[in-house]
Structures are given as C-alpha cells and as structure tokens.
Residue frames as qw, qx, qy, qz and C-alpha x, y, z in Angstrom:
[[0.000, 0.888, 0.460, 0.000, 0.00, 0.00, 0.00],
 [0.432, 0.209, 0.001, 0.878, 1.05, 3.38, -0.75],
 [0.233, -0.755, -0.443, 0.425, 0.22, 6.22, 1.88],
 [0.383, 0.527, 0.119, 0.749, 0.50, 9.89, -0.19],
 [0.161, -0.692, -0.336, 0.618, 0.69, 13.14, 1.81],
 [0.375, 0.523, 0.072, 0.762, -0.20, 16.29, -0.27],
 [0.587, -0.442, -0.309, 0.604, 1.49, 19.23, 1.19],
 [0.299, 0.868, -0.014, 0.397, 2.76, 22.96, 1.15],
 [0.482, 0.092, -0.385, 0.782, 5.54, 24.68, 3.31],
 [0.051, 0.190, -0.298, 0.934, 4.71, 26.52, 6.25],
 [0.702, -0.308, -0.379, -0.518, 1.16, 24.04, 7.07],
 [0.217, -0.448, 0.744, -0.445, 1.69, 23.47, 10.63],
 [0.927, 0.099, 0.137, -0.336, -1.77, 20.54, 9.66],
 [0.719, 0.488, -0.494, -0.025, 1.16, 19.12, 7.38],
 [0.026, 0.479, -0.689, 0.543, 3.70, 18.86, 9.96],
 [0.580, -0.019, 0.677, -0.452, 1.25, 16.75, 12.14],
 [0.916, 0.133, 0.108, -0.362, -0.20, 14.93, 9.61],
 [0.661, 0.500, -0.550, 0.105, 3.76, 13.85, 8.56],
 [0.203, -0.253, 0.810, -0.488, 4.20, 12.82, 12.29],
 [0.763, 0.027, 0.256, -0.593, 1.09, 11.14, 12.04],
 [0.951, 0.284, -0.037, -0.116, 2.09, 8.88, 9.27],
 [0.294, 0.572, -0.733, 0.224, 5.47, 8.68, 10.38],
 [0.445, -0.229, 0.706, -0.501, 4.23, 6.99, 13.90],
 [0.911, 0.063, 0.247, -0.324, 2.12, 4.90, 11.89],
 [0.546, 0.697, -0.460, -0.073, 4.78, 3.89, 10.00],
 [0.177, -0.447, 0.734, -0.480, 6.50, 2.40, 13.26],
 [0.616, -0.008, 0.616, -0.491, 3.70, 0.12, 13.44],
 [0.766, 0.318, 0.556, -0.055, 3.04, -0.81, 9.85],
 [0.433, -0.198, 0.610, 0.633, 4.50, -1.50, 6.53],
 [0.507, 0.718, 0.459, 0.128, 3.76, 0.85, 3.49],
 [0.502, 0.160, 0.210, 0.823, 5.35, 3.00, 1.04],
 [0.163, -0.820, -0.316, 0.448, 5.01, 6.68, 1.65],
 [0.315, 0.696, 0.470, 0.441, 4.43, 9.33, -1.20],
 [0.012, 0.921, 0.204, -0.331, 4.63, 13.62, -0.68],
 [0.367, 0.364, 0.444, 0.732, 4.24, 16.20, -2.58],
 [0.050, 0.524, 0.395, -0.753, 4.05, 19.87, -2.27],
 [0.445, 0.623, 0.624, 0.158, 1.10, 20.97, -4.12],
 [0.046, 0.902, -0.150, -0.403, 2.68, 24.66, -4.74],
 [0.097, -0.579, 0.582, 0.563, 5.40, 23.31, -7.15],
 [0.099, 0.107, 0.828, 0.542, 2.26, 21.75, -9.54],
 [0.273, -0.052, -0.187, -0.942, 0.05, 23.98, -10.93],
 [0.620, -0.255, -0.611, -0.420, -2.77, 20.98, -11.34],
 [0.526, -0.254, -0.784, 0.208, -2.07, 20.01, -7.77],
 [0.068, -0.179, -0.329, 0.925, -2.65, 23.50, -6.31],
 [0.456, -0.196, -0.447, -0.744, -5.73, 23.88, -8.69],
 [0.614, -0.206, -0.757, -0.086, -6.98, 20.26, -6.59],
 [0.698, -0.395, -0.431, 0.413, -5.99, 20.36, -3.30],
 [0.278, 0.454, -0.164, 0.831, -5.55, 24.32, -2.44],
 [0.473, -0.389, 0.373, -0.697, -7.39, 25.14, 0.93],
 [0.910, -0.212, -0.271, -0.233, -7.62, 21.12, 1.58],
 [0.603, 0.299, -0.660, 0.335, -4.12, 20.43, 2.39],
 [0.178, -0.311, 0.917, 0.175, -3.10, 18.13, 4.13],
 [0.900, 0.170, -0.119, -0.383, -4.54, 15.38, 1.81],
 [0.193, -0.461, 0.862, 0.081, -3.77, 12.05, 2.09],
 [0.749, 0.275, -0.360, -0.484, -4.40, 9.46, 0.06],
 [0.592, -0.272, 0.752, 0.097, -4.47, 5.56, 0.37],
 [0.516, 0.269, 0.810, 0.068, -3.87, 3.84, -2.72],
 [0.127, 0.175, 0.654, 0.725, -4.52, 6.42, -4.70],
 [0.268, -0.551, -0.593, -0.522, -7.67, 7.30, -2.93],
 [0.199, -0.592, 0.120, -0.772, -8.73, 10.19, -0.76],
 [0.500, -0.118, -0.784, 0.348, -8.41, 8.89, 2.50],
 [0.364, -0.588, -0.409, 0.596, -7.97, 11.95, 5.30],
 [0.417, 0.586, 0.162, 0.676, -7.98, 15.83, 4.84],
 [0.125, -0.741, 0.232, -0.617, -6.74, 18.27, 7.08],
 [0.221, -0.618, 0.652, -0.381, -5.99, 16.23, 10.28],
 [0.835, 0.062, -0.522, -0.164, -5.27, 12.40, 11.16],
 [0.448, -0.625, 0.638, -0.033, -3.74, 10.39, 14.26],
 [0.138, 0.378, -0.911, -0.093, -1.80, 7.21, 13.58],
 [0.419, 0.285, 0.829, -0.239, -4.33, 4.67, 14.87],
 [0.613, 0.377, 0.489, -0.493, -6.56, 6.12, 12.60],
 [0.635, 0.465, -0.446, -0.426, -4.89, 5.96, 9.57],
 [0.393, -0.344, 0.780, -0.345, -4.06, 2.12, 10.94],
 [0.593, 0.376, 0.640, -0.312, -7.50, 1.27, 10.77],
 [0.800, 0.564, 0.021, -0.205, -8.45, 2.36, 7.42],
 [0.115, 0.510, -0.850, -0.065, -4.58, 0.61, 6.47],
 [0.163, -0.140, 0.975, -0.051, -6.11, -2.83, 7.62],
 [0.562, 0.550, 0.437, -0.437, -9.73, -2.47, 6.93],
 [0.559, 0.603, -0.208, -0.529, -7.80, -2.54, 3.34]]
C-alpha cells in the first residue's frame, strides 16, 4: 500500500499529519508518497485550501488532520 501526503511549506496541519504517518509507520508497513502541491500547478488547482490530503492507494483517504491509529485502521480495513 502506498500512503500519499499532499502538502505545502509553512502548514503546521502538514507537519502533524507527517508525524502522524510517520508513527504509523513504526507500526506498519507501506510506502510513503509527498508532494508539495505549490510546485504543480494541477495540484494547487486540486488540493488548495484542503491540504493536508492524504491518500491511500490512490484514494482520498484523510484531509486536514489524522492520528496514527486512525490511519491504521483504514490501512487494515484494506
């Protein structure tokens, strides 16, 4: 599974939600994706006042805030 974080510089939400999926990391096994959406036009168009987005798979998952457990769950519930 592949865990994506979009992002921007200076989103203190980012910043927790990359602790978030770091800690879950610690606990479970998946490849891990980010991208700040300021340095693609299409992704700033998408995701501008949502960030953080995260995605599982490819699919919208969390937005704006997450703890580890919960991304966990929806990690095993897949």
């Amino acid at each position: 599974m592949t865990v994506t974080l979009y992002t921007r510089k200076g989103c203190h939400l980012c910043d927790e939600a990359r602790m978030a999926i770091a800690a879950a990391g610690r606990r479970a096994r998946f490849d891990r994706q980010e991208f700040d959406i300021d340095a693609d036009p299409r992704l700033r168009q998408l995701y501008d006042e949502e960030v953080p987005v995260i995605l599982i798979d490819g699919r919208k998952a969390f937005k704006y805030r997450l703890t580890a457990e919960e991304l966990l769950k929806k990690l095993a519930a897949r």
